[in-house]
C-alpha positions in Angstrom: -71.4 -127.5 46.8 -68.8 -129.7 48.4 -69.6 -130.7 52.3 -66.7 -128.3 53.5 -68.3 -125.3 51.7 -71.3 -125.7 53.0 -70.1 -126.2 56.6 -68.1 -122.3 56.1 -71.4 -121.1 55.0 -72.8 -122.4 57.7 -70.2 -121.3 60.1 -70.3 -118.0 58.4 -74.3 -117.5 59.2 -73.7 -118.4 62.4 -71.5 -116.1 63.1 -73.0 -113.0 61.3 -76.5 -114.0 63.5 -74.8 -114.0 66.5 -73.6 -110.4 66.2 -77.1 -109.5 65.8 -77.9 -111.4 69.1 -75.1 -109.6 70.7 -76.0 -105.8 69.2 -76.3 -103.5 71.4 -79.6 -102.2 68.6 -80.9 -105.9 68.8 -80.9 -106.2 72.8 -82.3 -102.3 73.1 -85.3 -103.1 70.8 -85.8 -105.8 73.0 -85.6 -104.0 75.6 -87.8 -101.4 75.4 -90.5 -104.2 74.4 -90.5 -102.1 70.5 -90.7 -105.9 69.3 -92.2 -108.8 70.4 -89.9 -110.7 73.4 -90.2 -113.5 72.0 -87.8 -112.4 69.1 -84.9 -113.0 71.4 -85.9 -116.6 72.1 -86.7 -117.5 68.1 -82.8 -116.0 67.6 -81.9 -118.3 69.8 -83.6 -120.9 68.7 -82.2 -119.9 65.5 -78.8 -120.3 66.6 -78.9 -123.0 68.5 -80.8 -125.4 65.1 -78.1 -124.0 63.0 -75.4 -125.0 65.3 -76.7 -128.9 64.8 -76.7 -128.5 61.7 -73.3 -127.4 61.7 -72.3 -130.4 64.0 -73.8 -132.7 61.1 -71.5 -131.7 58.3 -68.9 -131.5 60.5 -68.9 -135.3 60.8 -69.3 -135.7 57.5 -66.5 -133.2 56.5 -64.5 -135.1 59.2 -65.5 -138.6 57.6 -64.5 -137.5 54.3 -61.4 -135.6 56.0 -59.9 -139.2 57.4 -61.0 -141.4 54.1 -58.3 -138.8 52.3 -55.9 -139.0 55.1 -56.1 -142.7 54.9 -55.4 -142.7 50.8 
C-alpha cells in the first residue's frame, strides 16, 4: 500500500470515528451513564493517536510529494 493510501485510510477512520463522537446515540449512552464514562475519553484518545499518526504519513507523503515535484 503506497504512503498516500494509507494516509486516506487513515483520514477516512478518522473521520467515520468522529461521527461516532459526535452522535447524538453515542453522547446519550454516555449520558445516561448506560456505559462506562470513560468511553468518551478512550474515543478521544482514540482520535487524537490516530490524528499523529496521520501527521506522520503526511510528512512522508509530502517528502515523497516534493522528490517528484523536483524530477
Amino acid at each position: 500500500m503506497e504512503s498516500i493510501e494509507i494516509l486516506k485510510q487513515f483520514n477516512s477512520c478518522y473521520v467515520n470515528i468522529q461521527a461516532i463522537a459526535q452522535d447524538e446515540n453515542w453522547l446519550l449512552l454516555i449520558a445516561d451513564k448506560k456505559i462506562d464514562p470513560e468511553a468518551a475519553t478512550h474515543l478521544a484518545d482514540v482520535l487524537h493517536y490516530l490524528s499523529e499518526a496521520m501527521g506522520c504519513v503526511e510528512e512522508i507523503v509530502e517528502i515523497k510529494f516534493n522528490q517528484e515535484s523536483e524530477s
